[in-house]
N, C-alpha and C positions, 0 to 999 in steps of 0.2 A: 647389477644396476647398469641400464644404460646410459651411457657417456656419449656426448657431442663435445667436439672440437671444435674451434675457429680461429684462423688465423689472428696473431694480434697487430696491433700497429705496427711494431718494431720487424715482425716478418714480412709486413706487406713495403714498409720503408726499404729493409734490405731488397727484396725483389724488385722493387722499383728502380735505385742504385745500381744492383749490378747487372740489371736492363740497359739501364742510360749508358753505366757505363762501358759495356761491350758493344752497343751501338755505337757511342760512338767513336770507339775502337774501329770501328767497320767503315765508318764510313772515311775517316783519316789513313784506311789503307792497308789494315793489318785484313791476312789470310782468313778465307773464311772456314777452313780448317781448326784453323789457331783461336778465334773467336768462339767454335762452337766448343773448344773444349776447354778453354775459360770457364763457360756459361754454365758447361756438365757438371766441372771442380765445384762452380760459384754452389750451383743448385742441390749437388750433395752435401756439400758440406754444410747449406743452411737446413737440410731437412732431416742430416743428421743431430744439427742442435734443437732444431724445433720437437724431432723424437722422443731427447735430452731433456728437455724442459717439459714435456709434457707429461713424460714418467715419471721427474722427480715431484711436479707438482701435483698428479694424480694420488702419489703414492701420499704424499704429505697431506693433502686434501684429507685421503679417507682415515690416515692415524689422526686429526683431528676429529672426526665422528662428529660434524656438524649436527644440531637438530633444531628443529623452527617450533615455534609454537605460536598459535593464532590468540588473540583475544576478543571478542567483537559482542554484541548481543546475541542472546538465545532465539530474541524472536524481532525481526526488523518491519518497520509501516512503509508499505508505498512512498515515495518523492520524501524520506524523511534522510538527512542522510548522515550518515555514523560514524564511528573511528576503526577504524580494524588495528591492534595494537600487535605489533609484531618480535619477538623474543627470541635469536640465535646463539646455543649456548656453543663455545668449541674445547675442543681439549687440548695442551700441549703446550708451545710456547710461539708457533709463528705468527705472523700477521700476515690477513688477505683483503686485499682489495675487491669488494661484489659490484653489482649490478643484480636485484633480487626484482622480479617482477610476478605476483602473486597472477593465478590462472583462475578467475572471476567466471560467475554466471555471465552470458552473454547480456543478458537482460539487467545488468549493473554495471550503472556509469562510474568513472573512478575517477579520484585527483589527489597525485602522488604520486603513481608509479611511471617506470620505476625507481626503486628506492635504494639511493648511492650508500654503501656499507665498507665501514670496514672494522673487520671480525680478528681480533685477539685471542687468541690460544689463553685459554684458561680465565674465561671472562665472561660475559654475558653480554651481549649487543643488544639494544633496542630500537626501534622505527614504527612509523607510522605510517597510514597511508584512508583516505576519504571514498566511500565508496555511497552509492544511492539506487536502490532499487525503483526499477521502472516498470515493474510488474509484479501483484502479487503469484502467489505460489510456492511452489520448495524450490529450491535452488542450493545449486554444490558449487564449492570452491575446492579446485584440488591443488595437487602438491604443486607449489608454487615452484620457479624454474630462477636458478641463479649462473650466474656469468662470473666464474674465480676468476681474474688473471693471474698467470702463469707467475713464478719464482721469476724468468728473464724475460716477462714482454712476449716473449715469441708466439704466445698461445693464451688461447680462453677456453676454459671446459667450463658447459654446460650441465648441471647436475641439477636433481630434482629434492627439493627438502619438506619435511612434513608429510601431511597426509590430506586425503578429501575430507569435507566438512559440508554440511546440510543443515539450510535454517531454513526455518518460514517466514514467507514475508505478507502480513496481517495489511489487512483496512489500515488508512492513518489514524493512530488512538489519539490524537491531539484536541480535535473537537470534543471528545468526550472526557478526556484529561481535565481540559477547561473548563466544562460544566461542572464538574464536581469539586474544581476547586472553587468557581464562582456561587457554585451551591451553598457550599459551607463558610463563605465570604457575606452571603446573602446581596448578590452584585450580579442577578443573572441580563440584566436587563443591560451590560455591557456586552451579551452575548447574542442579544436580540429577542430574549425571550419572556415572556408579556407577566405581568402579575397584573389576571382576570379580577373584577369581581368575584367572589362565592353568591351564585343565587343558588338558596338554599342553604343546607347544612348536608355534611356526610350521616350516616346513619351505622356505622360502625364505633361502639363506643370507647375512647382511647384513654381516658384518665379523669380521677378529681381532680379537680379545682379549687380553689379560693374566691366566694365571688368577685366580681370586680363589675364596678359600674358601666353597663353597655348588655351586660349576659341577658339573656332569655332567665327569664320566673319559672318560664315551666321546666329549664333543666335544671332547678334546683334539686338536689338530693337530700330530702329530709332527713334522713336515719343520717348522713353521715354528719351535716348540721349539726343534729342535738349531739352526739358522740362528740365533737368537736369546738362545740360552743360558736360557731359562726358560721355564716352562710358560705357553703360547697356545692358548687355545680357539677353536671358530667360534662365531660367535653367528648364532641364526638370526631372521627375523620372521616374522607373520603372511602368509600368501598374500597375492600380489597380483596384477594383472591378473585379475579374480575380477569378474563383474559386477550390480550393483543395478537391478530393471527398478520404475520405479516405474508404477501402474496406478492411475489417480486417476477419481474420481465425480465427476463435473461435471452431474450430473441436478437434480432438483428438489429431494433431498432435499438437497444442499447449501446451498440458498438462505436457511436458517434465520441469522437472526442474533440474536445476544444481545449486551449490554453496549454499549460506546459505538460511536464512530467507528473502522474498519479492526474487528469483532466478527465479522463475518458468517464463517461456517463457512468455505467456501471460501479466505477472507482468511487463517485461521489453519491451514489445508490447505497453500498453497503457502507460506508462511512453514517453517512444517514439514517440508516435503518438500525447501526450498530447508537448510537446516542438515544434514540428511540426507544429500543430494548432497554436502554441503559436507564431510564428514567422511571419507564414502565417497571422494571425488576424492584427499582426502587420505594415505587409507589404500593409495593407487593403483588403486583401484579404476575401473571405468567404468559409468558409469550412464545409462539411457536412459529416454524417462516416454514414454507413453501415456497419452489421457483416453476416456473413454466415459460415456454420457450425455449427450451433445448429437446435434444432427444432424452427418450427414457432412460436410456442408460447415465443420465448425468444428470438427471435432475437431483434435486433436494429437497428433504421434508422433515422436518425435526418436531416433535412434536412438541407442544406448549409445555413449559415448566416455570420454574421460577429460584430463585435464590438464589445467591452470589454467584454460582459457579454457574450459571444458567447463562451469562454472557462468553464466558470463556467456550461453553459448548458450543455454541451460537457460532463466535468465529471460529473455530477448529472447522466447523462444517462447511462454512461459506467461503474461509479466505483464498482457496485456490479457483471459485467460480470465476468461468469465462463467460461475456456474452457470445453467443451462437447465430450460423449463419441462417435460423429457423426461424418459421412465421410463426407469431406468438399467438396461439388459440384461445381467445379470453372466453368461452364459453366451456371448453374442453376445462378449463382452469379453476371453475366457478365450481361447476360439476363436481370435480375432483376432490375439493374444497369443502364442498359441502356434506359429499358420503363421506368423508375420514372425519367431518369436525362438527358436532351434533350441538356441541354447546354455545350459544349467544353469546359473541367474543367483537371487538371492534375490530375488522378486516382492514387493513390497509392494502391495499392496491396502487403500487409503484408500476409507472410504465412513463414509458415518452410519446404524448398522444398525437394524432395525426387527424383529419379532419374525416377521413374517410374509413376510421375506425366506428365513428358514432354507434351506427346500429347492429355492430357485434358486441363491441363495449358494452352498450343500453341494455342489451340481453343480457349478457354477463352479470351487469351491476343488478337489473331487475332480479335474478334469480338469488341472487348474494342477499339482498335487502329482506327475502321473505323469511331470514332467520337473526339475521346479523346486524349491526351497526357499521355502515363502509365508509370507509375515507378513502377517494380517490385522490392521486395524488400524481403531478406529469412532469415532466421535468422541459422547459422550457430552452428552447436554443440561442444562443447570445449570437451566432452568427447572423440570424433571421434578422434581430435589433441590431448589427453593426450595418448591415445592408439599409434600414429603414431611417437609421439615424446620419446617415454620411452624407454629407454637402453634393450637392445641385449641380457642380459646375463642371462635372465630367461628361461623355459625352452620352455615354451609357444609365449614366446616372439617376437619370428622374425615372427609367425604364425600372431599373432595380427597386429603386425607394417605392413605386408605386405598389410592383410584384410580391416586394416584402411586407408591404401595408397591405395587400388585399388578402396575402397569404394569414397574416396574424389577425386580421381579423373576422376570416372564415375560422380558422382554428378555436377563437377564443367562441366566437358564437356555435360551433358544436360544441365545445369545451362544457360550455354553462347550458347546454340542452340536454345533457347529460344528468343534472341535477335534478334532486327529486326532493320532497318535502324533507327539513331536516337533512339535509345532504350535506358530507363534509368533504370540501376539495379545497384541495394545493396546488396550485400552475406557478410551480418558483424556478428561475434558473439553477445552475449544481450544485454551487456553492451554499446557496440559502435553503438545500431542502432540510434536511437536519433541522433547524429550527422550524421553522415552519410545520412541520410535523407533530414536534416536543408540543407547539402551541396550540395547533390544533388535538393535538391530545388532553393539554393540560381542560380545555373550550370542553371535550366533551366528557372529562372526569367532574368539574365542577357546574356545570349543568345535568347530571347525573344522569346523561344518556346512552351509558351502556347497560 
């Protein structure tokens, strides 16, 4: 095992002392002979004890047989941030004074370290320390690096305890966490998501009934009325086995971020798209995602499925996706789209649109429409509105507000020329796309347009 040294206070004290003090020895007069072999005496004899202390606390060190152990989640969410619980058992009877600083993904912010210990021979130590991933992906933590000080001060040995660790760090599940508790709360509407009218009725039949005054006559079930002695409806639901294809922008132009830690478009893409699933799977539905916008070697395609474990595959696939420095080919996309997926599924089309996409887009969308049900869907820039909404009295200013008002409403009028009879479109800023979506899903399951 490799071992690092450092000087401690106490040697750097001494050196500094018998500095001062043969200076100024020097300068009051004494031989500069006689000075330097003070200094030689001074300098041996401290580096024969710093030797001393370093070998007795080396050796004490490893008969202790220190060992760390990590505790943290299996699987961590973007900008969510955790405990990492930390556990040093040692063997024997001494006590040592640490400084333990854990060796962290780059791409995790931390608050805690590092973390002041002191570790008991025949005991167990614990600590904590606050960590927050700022990128999804896998990421390693390795053996973290401790600071013993020495038996007499003289020294610190550096030594390394534990071992590397590897998690994944997923979409934030908290939006979807919510929904499902607000689901079963029946309180979605604190979440922003809309309880539509039903025009019409589902046509999949889900259960008798009791009648009750309001039902439909003609879904009365005679046979089970007379069996029963009183009037039994069927009740039907929403279609199912119905399927969601989702078509994600993984180009350049997703690489935009605003606001803090987990902001970046992308970040609130598969957040979004992950609550989406989440609902659809619910509804019994099966959902399958494609991306486009990256090279071939990175792209993604999973194909539609459904049932519980159908969101877990979902993210296993998606959660290390980066946006990419590549023009996103929405025709190239359509295409691809449509030879791998024969069945009439509602297409979601996630991208951040631009004005001068129109008539590759129009192509795109036209080709997707002559099998599918599309929802386009763009994600909106809050920078664009901070520029168009900010006061007058700079000098710059009316120059900006005009640029950003001319800019948002060329965008918004390609935006809606893009629309075609029965068109379903989302223009929400990041945070609201997630909703927005669920509700424009729920819009086209109860008007029975897929």
């Amino acid at each position: 095992m490799q071992v690092t040294v450092i000087p401690g206070r106490t040697t750097l004290c001494a050196i500094a002392l018998g500095s001062g003090s043969v200076l100024a020895a020097l300068v009051a007069g004494m031989p500069v002979a006689t000075g330097a072999a003070i200094a030689l005496a001074w300098t041996l004899g401290l580096l024969g004890l710093f030797a001393a202390d370093f070998g007795v606390t080396r050796r004490a060190w490893h008969r202790a047989a220190p060992r760390l152990q990590r505790r943290l989640p299996t699987a961590l969410a973007i900008a969510v941030e955790c405990e990492v619980h930390l556990a040093i058992e040692t063997e024997g009877t001494g006590q040592w004074q640490c400084a333990l600083f854990d060796y962290v993904h780059p791409t995790l912010q931390t608050r805690g370290l590092p973390v002041a210990l002191v570790l008991r021979g025949g005991a167990r130590t614990t600590a904590s320390y606050f960590m927050t991933p700022t990128r999804r992906g896998l990421i390693t933590l390795q053996a973290a690096a401790v600071r013993v000080r020495s038996r007499f001060g003289l020294c610190e040995l550096v030594e390394r305890l534990g071992g590397d660790e590897s998690r994944r760090v997923f979409p934030d599940f908290s939006q979807v966490a919510r929904y499902a508790w607000l689901a079963g709360d029946r309180r979605l509407g604190e979440l922003g998501i809309k309880s539509l009218p039903r025009r019409g009725e589902g046509t999949d039949f889900e259960q008798l009934a009791e009648y009750r005054p309001g039902d439909s006559v003609r879904h009365i079930d005679w046979k089970a009325t007379r069996r029963f002695g009183k009037p039994v409806v069927r009740e039907f639901q929403d279609e199912r086995d119905q399927c969601v294809m989702l078509l994600l922008d993984a180009g350049r132009r997703m690489r935009a971020e605003e606001g803090p830690v987990g902001g970046g478009f992308f970040d609130h893409v598969l957040n979004a798209v992950m609550l989406l699933a989440y609902v659809a799977l619910r509804h019994g539905d099966e959902v399958g995602v494609m991306t486009f916008g990256t090279p071939a070697a990175e792209a993604r395609a999973v194909a539609p499925r459904k049932g519980a474990a159908a969101l877990d595959f979902l993210m296993g696939k998606l959660y290390d996706l980066q946006p990419t420095l590549a023009h996103s080919d929405y025709t190239a996309a359509a295409s691809a789209l449509m030879s791998r997926h024969g069945k009439r599924a509602l297409v979601v089309v996630v991208t951040n649109f631009r004005d001068e996409d129109s008539s590759e887009l129009a192509h795109a969308l036209e080709l997707l429409r002559t099998r599918h049900l599309v929802l386009l869907a763009s994600l909106r820039e809050r920078a664009v509105s901070a520029l168009a909404d900010q006061p007058l009295g700079a000098d710059e200013a009316p120059v900006e507000v005009a640029s950003a008002h001319l800019y948002e409403q060329s965008r918004r009028d390609a935006f809606r020329r893009l629309a075609a009879r029965d068109a379903l479109m989302v223009d929400a800023p990041p945070e609201r796309l997630g909703i927005e979506l669920v509700n424009r899903y729920h819009a086209a399951k109860l008007a029975g347009l897929i």
